[in-house]
VOGU-3710 file (C-alpha; in Angstrom, 3 decimals, decimal comma):
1> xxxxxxxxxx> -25,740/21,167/10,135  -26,467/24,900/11,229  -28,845/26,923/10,594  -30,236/26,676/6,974  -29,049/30,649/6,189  -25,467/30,012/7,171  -25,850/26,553/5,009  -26,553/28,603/1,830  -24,319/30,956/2,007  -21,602/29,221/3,251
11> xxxxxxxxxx> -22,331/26,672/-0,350  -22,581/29,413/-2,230  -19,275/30,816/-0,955  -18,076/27,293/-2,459  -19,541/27,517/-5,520  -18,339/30,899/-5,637  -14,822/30,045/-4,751  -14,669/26,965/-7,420  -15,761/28,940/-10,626  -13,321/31,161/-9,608
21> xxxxxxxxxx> -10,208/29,007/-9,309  -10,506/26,373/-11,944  -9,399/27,201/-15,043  -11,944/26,848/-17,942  -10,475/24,378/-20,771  -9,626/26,623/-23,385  -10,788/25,476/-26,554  -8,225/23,314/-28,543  -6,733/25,928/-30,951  -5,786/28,283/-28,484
31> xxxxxxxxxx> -4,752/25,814/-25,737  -1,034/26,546/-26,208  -1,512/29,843/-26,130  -4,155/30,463/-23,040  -2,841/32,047/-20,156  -2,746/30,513/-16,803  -4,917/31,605/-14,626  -3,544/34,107/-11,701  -1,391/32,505/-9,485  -3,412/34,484/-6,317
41> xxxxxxxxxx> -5,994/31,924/-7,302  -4,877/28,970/-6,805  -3,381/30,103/-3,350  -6,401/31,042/-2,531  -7,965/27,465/-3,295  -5,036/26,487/-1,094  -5,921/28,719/2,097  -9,755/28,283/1,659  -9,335/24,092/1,476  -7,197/23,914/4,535
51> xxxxxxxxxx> -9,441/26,627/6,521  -12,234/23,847/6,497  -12,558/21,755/8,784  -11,416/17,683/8,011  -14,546/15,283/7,604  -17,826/16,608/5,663  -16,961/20,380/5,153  -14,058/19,136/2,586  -15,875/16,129/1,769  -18,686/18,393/0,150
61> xxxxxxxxxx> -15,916/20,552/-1,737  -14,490/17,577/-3,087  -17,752/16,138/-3,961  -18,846/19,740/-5,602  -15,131/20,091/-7,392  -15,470/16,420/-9,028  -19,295/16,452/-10,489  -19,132/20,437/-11,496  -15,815/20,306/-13,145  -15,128/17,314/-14,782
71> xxxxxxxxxx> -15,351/16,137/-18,349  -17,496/18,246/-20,643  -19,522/14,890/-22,187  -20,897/17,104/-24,771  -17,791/18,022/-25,967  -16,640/13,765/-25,739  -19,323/12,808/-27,735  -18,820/14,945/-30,571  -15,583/14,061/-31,240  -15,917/10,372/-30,743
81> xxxxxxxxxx> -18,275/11,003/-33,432  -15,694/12,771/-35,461  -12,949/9,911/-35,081  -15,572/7,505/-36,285  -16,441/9,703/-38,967  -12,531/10,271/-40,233  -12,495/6,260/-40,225  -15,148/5,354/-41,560  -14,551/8,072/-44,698  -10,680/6,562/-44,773
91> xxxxxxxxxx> -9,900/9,902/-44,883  -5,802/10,487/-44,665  -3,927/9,518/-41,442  -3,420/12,799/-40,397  -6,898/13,718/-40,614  -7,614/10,776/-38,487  -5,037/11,350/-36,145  -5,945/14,995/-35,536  -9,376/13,982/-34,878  -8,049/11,866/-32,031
101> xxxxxxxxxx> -5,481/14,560/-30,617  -8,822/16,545/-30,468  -11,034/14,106/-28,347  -7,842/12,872/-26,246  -7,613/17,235/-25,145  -11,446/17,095/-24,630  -11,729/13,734/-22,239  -9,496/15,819/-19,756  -10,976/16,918/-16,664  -11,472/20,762/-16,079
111> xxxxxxxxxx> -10,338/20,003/-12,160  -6,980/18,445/-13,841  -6,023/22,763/-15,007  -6,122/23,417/-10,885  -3,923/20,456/-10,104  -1,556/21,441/-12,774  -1,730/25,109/-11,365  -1,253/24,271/-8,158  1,541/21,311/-8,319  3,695/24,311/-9,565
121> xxxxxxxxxx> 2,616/26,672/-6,556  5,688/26,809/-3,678  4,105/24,171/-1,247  1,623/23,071/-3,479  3,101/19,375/-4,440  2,453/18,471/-0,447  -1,006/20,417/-0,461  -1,685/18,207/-3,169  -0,334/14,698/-1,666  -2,517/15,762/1,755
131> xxxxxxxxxx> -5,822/16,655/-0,501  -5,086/13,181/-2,340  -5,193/12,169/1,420  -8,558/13,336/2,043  -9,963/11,791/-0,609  -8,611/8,391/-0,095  -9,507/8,820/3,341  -13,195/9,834/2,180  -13,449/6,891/-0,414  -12,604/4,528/2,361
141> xxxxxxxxxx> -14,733/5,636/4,578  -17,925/6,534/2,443  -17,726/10,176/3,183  -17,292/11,008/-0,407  -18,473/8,859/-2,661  -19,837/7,778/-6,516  -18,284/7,650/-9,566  -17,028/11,372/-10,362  -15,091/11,388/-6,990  -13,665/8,165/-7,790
151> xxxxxxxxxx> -12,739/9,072/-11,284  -10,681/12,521/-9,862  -9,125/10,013/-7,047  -7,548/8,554/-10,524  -6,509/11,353/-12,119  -4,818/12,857/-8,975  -3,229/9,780/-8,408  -1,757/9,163/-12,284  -0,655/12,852/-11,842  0,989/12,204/-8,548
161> xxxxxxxxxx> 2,912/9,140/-10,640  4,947/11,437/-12,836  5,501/14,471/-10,692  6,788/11,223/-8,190  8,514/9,453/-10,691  12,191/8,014/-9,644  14,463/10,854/-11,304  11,939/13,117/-8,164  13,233/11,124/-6,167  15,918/11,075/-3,645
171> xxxxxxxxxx> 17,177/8,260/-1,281  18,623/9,764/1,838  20,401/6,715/4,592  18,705/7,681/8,415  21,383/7,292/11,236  21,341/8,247/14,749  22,838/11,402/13,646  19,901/12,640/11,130  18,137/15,774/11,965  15,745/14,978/14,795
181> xxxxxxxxxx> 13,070/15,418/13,367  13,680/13,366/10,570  14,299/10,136/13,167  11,049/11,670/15,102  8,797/11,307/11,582  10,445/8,087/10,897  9,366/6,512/14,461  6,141/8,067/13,676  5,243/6,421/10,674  6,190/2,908/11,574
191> xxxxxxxxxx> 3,082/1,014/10,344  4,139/-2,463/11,237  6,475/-2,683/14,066  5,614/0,128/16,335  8,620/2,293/17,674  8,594/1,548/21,734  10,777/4,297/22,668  14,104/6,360/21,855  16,618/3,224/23,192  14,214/1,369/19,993
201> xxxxxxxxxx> 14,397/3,810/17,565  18,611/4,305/18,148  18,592/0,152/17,585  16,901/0,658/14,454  19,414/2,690/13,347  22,381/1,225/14,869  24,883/-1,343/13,908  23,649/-4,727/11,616  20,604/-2,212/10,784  20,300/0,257/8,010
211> xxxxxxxxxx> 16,984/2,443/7,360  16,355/4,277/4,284  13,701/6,862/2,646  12,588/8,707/-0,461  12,254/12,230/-0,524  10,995/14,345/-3,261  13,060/17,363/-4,628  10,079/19,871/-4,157  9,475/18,509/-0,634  13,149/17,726/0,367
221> xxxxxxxxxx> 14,065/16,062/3,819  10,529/14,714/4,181  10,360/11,030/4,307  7,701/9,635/1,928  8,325/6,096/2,150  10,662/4,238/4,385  12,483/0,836/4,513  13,842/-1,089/6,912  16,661/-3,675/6,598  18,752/-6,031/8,954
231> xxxxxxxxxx> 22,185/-7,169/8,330  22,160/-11,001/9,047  24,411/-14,030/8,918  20,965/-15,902/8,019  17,311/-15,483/6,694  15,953/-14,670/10,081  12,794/-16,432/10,940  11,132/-13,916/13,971  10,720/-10,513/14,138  11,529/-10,309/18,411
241> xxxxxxxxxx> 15,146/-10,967/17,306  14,981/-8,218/15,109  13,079/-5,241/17,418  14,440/-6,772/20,765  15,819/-3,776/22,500  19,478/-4,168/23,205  22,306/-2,021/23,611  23,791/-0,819/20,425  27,128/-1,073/21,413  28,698/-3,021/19,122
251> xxxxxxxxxx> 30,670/-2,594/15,925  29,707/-3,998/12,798  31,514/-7,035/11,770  31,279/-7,307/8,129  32,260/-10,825/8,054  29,346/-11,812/9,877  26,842/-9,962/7,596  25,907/-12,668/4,379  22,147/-11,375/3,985  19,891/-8,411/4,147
261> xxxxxxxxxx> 16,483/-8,572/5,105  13,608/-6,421/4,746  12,149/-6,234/7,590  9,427/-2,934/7,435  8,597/-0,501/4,679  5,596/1,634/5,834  4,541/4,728/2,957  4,105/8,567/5,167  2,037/9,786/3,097  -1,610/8,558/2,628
271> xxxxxxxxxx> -2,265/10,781/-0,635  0,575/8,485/-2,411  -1,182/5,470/-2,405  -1,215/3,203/-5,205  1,788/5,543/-6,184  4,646/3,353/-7,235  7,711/3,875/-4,608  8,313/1,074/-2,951  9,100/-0,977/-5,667  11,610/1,630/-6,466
281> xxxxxxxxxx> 13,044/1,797/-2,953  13,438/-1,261/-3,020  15,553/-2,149/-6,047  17,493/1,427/-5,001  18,322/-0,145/-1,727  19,578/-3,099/-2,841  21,811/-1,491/-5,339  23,262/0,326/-2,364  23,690/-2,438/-0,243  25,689/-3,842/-2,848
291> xxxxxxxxxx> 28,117/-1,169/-3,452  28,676/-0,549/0,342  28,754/-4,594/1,034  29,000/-6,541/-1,518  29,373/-9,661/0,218  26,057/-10,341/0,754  24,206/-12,910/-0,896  20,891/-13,154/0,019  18,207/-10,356/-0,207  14,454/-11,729/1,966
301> xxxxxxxxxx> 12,250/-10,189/3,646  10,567/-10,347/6,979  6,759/-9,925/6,482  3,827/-9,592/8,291  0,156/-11,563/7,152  -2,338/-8,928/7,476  -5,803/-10,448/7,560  -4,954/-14,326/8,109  -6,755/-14,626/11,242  -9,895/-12,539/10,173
311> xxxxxxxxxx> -9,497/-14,791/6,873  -9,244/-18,265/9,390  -12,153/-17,178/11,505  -14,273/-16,155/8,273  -13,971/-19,991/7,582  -14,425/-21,147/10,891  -17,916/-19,117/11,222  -18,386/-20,578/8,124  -18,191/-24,238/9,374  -20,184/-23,765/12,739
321> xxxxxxxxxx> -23,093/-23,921/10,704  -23,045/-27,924/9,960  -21,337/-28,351/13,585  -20,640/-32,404/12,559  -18,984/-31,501/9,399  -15,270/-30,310/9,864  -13,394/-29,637/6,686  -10,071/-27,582/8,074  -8,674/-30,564/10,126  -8,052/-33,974/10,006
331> xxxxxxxxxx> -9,893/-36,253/12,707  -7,492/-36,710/15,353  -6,522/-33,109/14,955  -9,887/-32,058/15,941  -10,633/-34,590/18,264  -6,862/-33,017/20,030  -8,342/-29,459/19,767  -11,918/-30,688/21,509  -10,181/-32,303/24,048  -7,862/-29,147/25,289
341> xxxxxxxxxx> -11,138/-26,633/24,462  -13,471/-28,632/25,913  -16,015/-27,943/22,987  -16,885/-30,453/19,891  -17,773/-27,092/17,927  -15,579/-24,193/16,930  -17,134/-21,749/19,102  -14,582/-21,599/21,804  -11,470/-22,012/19,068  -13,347/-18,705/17,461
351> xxxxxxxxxx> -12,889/-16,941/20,516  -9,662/-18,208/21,573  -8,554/-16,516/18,120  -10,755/-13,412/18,948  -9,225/-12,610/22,008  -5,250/-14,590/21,300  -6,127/-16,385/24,476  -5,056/-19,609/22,448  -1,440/-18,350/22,732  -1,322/-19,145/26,465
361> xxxxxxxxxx> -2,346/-23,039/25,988  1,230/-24,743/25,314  -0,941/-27,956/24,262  -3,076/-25,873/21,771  0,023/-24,232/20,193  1,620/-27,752/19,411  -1,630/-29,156/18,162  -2,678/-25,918/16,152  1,045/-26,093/14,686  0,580/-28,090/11,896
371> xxxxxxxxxx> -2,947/-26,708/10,562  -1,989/-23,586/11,016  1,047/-23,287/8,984  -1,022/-25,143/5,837  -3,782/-23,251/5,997  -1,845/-19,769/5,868  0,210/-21,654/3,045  -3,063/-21,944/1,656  -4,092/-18,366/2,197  -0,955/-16,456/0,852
381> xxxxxxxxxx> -1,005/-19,273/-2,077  -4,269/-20,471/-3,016  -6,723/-17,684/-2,150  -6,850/-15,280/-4,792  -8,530/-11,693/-5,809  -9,170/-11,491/-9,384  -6,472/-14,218/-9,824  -3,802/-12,543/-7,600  -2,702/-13,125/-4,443  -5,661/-12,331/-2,174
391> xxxxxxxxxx> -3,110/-10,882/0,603  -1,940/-7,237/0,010  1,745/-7,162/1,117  2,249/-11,154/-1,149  0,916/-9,252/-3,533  3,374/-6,546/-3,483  6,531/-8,802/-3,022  5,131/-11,524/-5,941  4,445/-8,487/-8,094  7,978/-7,701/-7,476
401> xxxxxxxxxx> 9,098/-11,390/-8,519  10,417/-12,001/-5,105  9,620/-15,760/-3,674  7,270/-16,708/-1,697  9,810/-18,416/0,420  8,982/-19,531/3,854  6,108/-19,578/6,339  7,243/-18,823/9,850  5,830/-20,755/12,571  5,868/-18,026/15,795
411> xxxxxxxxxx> 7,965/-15,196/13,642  6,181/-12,376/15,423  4,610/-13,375/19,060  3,448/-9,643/19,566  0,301/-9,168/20,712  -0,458/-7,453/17,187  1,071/-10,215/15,177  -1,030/-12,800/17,015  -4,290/-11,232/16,583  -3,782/-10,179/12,743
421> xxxxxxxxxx> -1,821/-13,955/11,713  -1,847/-15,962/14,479  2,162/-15,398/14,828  2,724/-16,237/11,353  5,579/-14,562/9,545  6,547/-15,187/5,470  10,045/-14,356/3,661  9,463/-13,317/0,330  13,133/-13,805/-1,121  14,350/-11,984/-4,088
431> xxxxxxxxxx> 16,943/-13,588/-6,780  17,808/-10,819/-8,010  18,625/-12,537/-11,253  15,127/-14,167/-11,673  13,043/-10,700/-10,019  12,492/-9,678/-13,257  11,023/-12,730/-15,090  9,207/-13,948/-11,830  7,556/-10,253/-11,666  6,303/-10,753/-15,836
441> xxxxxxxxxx> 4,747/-14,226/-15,079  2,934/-13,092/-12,561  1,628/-9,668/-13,987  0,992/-12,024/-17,292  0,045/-15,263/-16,309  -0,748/-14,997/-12,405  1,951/-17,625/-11,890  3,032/-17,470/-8,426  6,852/-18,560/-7,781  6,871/-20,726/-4,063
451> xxxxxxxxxx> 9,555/-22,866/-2,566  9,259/-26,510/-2,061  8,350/-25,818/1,643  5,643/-23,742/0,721  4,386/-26,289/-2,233  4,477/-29,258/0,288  2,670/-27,299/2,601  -0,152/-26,479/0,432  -0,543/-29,945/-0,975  -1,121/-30,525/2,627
461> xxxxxxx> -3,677/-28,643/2,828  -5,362/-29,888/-0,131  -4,820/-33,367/1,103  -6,766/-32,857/4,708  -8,597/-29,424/4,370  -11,601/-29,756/2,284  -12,559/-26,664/1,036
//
C-alpha cells in the first residue's frame, strides 16, 4: 500500500464513486414509475472499474459494492413480519399475497439496479461477464471473500442465466474459412487439448471434424463456449488418434462416418460459470448433426479425468502410514509392483506418479493395468460429493443422462493426461432416447447409469480394494 494520504483519498474516491452510481431502491409504490438513473453513470462505473488495476484495487471495490449496497435487512424484517402477520390474521389472499410481492421487491439487492443499468449499456453485457470474472477469480483465490461477496457472485450469476438464456443464443459452425480471429480465439481457449500450432488448429477444423460455438446477440461473433466433435466409424478409445497432426487432405466420406464424438468443450468466458450453456450446446449440436448426417448412430464422448491421480496419490499417502497394511491391491499385485520399484512401501510408486516417470517402465504399465482401471472405475463411480459424482466433467455428462460408458486404458498418453489420470480416458455415451430420464434419476435420486464394463469393474474393486 502507498502512502496512507493517497490510501484515503483514493477510498474515498470509491465511496464517492459508488453512492453515485447505484441506484437507490425506490420505495415499492413508486418503483414502476422511478426513473433510471443517468446513463453517464453507469459508464462511468464502467471506465472507473476497468481503470483499476486487476488483483486488490478491484477486489476492494467489489468487496465495498457487495457489503454497502446490498439488502436493506431492516426493510426484510419488517415485512417478513407483515407476511406472518396477514397469515396469521387469515386475512384475504390478496392481502396476503401483496404482503409477499412487498418483501420479495425488498430482499433485492441495491447492487442488482447497477447490473440492470448497465446490462443495457452498449458493451455493458461483456463488462459484466469480465466483472463476473473477477469475482470468480477473487472467490477462488481468497482475494475477495465472506458472505456478501459470495451472495452478489449469485445474483450476477442468476442474472447472467436469463440475459444468456438459449433464445440469446446463437450457434455459429467454425471452418478453416471463419474470420481469423474467430479460429485465433478458438485455439486460444482450448482448455483440454492444447492447440500445437496452425497445421493443428486447420485439422480441427478439417474433414471427419466439426467445431461449434455459442455467441450471444449483444456480443455477436464472440465465442462463449465451444465444442468439439469427431466424425468416426467407431467410439474412439484415445485422444492421439484424434489431435494427431496429419494432413487434411482428404474428403469426407459419409459412408464411413456412423458416430460423433465429443471430444472437447472448453467455456471462454470465466464470468459464465455455473451458467448453463453447455448443456445447451450440446443438445443444439446434436440436432445439427442430425439434420446434416443423419446416418449416424452413436453420440459419446471423449473425456478427460481431471483429478484421478491427485485423488490415487491422496490414498496412497494415506496408506504409507501403516506401511504393512495395503488395501488398493491384491498380494501378488503388490508383491509385482515391489519387485519392479524396488520398495515394499508406496513411496517410490508416489513419486513415480508425481513425476509420470512410471510411464517409461513397460513392466509397471502391465502390472498397474488392472488396478488402475478399477480404481478410476471406482473414482468416477463410487466417490461422491454430496451424493454426486465427486469428478466435475462425470458430473456434467451424468447430469446430462449420458452413460458412463467406458474407461480407457492409455486414451490420452500426453504428458498432461498422464499426470492429471494416469492416461485414463472415459466415454460418457448419450441415448438420446433415454438422456432425458437418465438426467431426472440422477438430479432426483443420484442414480448413476454405467455399462456392464464399468459395473464389473467396480465390483472389482470392491472385491480386492479395501477401502
Amino acid at each position: 500500500r502507498g502512502p496512507a494520504g493517497s490510501d484515503t483519498a483514493s477510498v474515498a474516491g470509491m465511496e464517492e464513486l459508488l453512492s453515485r452510481s447505484v441506484p437507490p431502491l425506490p420505495p415499492y409504490e413508486t418503483k414502476e414509475k422511478a426513473p433510471p438513473p443517468a446513463e453517464r453513470l453507469s459508464a462511468e462505473f464502467v471506465r472507473y472499474y476497468r481503470a483499476l488495476e486487476a488483483g486488490p484495487p478491484r477486489a476492494e471495490l467489489l468487496t465495498r459494492l457487495a457489503r454497502d449496497f446490498g439488502v436493506d435487512h431492516g426493510r426484510v424484517a419488517e415485512f417478513s413480519a407483515k407476511v406472518l402477520q396477514a397469515r396469521e390474521q387469515q386475512r384475504e389472499l390478496g392481502a396476503l399475497l401483496q404482503a409477499e410481492d412487498r418483501l420479495r421487491y425488498y430482499l433485492n439487492p441495491q447492487y442488482r439496479g447497477l447490473f440492470q443499468h448497465l446490462g443495457r449499456l452498449e458493451g455493458g453485457l461483456r463488462f459484466l461477464v469480465e466483472l463476473r470474472g473477477d469475482l470468480v477469480e477473487g472467490l477462488a483465490t481468497k482475494a475477495v471473500d465472506g458472505p456478501h461477496v459470495k451472495e452478489m457472485n449469485g445474483v450476477l450469476k442468476n442474472m447472467l442465466s436469463e440475459w444468456f438464456s438459449t433464445g440469446f443464443l446463437n450457434l455459429e459452425r467454425v471452418t478453416w474459412q471463419s474470420p481469423c480471429e474467430v479460429l485465433q480465439k478458438i485455439s486460444d481457449s482450448e482448455a483440454v487439448h492444447p492447440v500445437r500450432n496452425w497445421v493443428d488448429m486447420k485439422r480441427r477444423v478439417g474433414s471427419y471434424r466439426r467445431c461449434y460455438f455459442f455467441s450471444h446477440c449483444a456480443i455477436p461473433g464472440e465465442p462463449l463456449i465451444v465444442l468439439h466433435v469427431a466424425l468416426t466409424s467407431d467410439i474412439s478409445s484415445s485422444i492421439q488418434a484424434i489431435v494427431k497432426e496429419v494432413p487434411p487432405l482428404e474428403t469426407e466420406d459419409t459412408d464411413k462416418i456412423t458416430t460423433a464424438i465429443f471430444y472437447s468443450i472448453s467455456l471462454t468466458q470465466q464470468g459464465l460459470q455455473g451458467v448453463e450453456l453447455g448443456t445447451y450446446l450440446i443438445k443444439r449440436v446434436v440436432k445439427e448433426l442430425q439434420k446434416e448426417l443423419p446416418q449416424i448412430k452413436a453420440f459419446s464422448t471423449l473425456s478427460p479425468i481431471p483429478g484421478f491421480t491427485k485423488w490415487l496419490v491422496g490414498l496412497l499417502s494415506s496408506q504409507t502410514k501403516e506401511p504393512e497394511r495395503n488395501e488398493l491391491f491384491t498380494e501378488s499385485e503388490w508383491q509385482e509392483i515391489s519387485e519392479i520399484t524396488g520398495d515394499s512401501t508406496t513411496e517410490t510408486l508416489k513419486k513415480l506418479l508425481n513425476n509420470n516417470e512410471w510411464v517409461r517402465s513397460e513392466k509397471l504399465v502391465k502390472v498397474l493395468h488392472s488396478p488402475f482401471m478399477r480404481l478410476c472405475a471406482w473414482y468416477l463411480y463410487g466417490e461422491k460429493h454430496r451424493g454426486y459424482a465427486l469428478n466435475p466433467v462425470a458430473n456434467f455428462h451424468l447430469q446430462n443422462g449420458s452413460v458412463m460408458w467406458r474407461i480407457n486404458w492409455m486414451g490420452d498418453t500426453s504428458p498432461r493426461g498422464i499426470a492429471a489420470s494416469c492416461g485414463m480416458m472415459v466415454n460418457y455415451r448419450y441415448f438420446l432416447e433415454d438422456t432425458a430420464g437418465n438426467s431426472a434419476a440422477y438430479l432426483g435420486t443420484k442414480q448413476i447409469k454405467a455399462s456392464e464394463q464399468v459395473l464389473s469393474l467396480v465390483s472389482q474393486f470392491q472385491q480386492n480394494s479395501k477401502l
